[in-house]
C-alpha positions in Angstrom: 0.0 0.0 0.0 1.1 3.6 -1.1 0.6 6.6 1.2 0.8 9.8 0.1 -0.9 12.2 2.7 -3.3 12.5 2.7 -4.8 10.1 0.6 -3.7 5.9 0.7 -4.6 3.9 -2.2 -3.4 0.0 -2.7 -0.5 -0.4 -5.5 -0.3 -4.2 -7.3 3.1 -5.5 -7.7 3.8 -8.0 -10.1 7.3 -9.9 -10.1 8.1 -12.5 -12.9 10.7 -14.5 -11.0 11.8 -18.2 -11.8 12.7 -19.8 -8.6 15.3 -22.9 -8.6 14.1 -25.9 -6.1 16.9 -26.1 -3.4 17.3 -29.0 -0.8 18.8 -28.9 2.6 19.0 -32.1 5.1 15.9 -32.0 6.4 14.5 -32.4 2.8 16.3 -35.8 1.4 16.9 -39.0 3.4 19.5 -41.8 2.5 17.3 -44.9 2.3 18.1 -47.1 4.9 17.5 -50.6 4.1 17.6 -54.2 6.0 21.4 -54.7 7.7 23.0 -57.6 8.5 25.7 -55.8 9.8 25.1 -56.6 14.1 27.9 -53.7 15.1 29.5 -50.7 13.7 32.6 -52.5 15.0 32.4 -54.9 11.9 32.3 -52.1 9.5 35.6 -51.3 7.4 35.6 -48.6 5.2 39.5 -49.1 4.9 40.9 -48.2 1.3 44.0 -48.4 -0.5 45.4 -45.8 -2.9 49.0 -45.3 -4.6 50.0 -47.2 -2.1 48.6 -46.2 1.3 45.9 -48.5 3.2 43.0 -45.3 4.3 41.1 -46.1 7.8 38.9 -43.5 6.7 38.6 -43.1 2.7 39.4 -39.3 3.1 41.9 -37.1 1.8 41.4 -33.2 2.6 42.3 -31.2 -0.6 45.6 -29.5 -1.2 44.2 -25.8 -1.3 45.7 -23.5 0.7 42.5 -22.7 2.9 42.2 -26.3 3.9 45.2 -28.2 4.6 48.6 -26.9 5.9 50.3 -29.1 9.1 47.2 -28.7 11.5 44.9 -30.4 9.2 47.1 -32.7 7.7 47.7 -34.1 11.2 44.0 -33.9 12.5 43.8 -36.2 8.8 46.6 -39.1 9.5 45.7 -39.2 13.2 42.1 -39.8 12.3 42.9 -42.5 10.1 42.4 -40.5 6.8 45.6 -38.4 5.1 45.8 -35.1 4.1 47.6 -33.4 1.3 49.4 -30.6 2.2 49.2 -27.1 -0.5 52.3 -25.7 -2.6 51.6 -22.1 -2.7 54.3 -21.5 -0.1 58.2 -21.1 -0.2 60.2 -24.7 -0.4 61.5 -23.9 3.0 58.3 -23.6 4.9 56.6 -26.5 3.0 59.7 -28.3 4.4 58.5 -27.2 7.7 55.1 -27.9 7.3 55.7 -31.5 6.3 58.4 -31.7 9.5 56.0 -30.5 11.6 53.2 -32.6 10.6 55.4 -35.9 11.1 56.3 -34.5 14.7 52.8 -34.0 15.7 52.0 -37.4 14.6 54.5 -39.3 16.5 54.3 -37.5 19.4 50.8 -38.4 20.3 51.0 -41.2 22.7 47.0 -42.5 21.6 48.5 -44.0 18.3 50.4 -46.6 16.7 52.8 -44.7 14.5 53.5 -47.4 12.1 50.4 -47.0 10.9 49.6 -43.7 10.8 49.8 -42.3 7.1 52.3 -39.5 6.1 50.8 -36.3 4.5 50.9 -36.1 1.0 53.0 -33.3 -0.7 52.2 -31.3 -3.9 54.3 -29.5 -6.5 53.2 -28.2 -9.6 54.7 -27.1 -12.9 58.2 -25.9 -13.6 62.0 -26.2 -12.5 61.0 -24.6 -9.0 58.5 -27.0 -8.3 60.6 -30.0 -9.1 63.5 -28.5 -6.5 60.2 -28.7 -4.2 59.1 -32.3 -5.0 62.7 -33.7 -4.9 63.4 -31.8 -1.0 60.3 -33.4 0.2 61.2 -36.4 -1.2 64.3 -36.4 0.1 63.3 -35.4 3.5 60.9 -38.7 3.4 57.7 -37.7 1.7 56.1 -40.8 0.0 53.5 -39.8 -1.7 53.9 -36.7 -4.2 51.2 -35.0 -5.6 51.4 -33.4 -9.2 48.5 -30.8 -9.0 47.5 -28.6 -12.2 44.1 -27.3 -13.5 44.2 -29.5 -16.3 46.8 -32.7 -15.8 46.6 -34.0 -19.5 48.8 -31.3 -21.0 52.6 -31.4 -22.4 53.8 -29.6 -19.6 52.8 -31.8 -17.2 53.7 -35.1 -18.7 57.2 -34.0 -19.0 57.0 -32.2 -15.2 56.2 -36.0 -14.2 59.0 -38.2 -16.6 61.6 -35.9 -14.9 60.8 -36.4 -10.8 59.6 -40.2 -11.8 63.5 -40.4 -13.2 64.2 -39.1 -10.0 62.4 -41.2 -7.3 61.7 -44.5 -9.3 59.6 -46.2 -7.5 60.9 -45.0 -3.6 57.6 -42.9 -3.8 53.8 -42.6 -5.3 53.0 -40.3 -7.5 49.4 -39.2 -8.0 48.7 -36.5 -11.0 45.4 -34.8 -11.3 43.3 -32.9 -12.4 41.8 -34.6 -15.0 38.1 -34.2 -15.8 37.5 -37.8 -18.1 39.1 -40.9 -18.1 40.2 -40.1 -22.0 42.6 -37.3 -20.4 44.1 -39.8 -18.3 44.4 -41.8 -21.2 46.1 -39.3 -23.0 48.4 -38.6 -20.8 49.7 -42.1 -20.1 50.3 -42.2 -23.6 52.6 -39.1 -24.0 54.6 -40.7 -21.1 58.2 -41.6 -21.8 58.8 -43.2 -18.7 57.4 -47.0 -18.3 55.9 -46.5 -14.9 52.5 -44.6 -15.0 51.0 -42.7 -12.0 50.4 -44.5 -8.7 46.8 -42.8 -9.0 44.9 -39.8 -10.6 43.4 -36.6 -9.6 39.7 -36.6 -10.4 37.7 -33.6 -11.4 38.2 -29.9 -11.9 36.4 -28.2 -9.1 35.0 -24.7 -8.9 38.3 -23.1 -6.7 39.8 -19.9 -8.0 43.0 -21.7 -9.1 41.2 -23.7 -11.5 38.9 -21.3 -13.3 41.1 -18.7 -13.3 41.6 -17.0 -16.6 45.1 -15.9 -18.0 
C-alpha cells in the first residue's frame, strides 16, 4: 500500500521470478535398508590408494584454505591423510611436512606405524621439481602433481623428470583430469614406463582452477 498524505490507495506488484528448487537435510533422506551388519565394529571402510591403506577413505584437498600441518595431522591421526598445499616457499613447505610428522609421532593414543604421512604437492616448472625432490628427500612418500588441467605437455614432461628421480621409492598421484580419455592421454605421451600411482579426479570450482590468464 502507497501513502501519500493524505490520501492511501493500494498499489499491485507483479514480479516475474523463476525460482530454482533447493534442498537442505531436512528435505532428502539416504534410504536405509535391511542390515546384516550386528555392530559398527564390523564395519571397514578401509581403502588403499597409490600405495597407502586409508582407515577412513578421506583425503582433505591441497588448497591453501584447507590443509597446511594442523589439518594434515587432524587427517593421519584420524585414520584418513591429508595433502598438504604448494603455494608457499620450499623452505616452509619443508617445515610444514616436518611439523606434521612431529605431531604425529608425538601423540601417545596412536600406533605410529600405521599412521599415514601427509601427502606433498608441487606443480609445474623447475621450481617446483626442486620442491618435489626436498620433500622427497626429507621422506615424503607420496607426491602430488597438481595442475588445473593434468593431461597437458607440460605436465607429462614435469612428471617423466621427478619419476627419473624417485623411481619407485615414492607414489606419485597426477590430477586434475576431468574424463578418463585425459588420463588416457596422458599415459600415452609418457616416456617413462611406470605410470602414476593414482589420478586426480575432477576440476572443481576453486579460484585456481577457473582462473583466466
Amino acid at each position: 500500500q502507497t501513502c501519500a498524505l493524505p490520501i492511501c490507495f493500494p498499489v499491485t506488484i507483479r514480479l516475474d521470478i523463476n525460482m530454482e528448487e533447493f534442498l537442505s537435510f531436512d528435505d532428502t533422506l539416504i534410504l536405509p535398508k535391511f542390515s546384516e551388519i550386528k555392530s559398527r565394529k564390523d564395519v571397514d571402510l578401509s581403502v588403499r590408494i597409490a600405495g597407502m591403506k586409508l582407515q577412513l577413505p578421506v583425503i582433505s584437498s591441497n588448497m591453501d584454505t584447507i590443509t597446511g600441518n594442523k589439518m594434515a595431522t587432524a587427517m593421519s591421526l584420524n585414520g584418513g591423510v591429508g595433502a598438504l598445499h604448494r603455494f608457499m616457499s620450499v623452505e616452509d613447505n619443508l617445515e610444514e611436512f616436518l611439523v606434521t610428522q612431529d605431531h604425529i609421532q608425538s601423540s601417545s593414543f596412536y600406533d605410529y606405524s600405521q599412521v599415514l604421512k601427509p601427502i606433498v604437492s608441487f606443480g609445474i616448472g623447475s621450481e617446483e621439481l626442486v620442491r618435489a625432490v626436498t620433500l622427497f628427500n626429507k621422506g615424503a612418500t607420496t607426491l602430488l602433481l597438481d595442475v588445473a588441467h593434468g593431461a597437458a605437455t607440460h605436465v607429462v614432461e614435469q612428471y617423466d623428470k621427478l619419476r627419473e628421480v624417485v623411481g619407485n621409492n615414492a607414489a606419485i598421484i597426477v590430477g586434475n583430469f576431468a574424463t578418463a580419455r585425459d588420463i588416457e592421454s596422458f599415459n600415452y605421451h609418457l616416456k617413462t614406463k611406470i605410470k602414476p600411482d593414482a589420478y586426480k579426479v575432477g576440476i572443481g570450482g576453486g579460484s585456481m582452477c577457473t582462473a583466466l590468464s
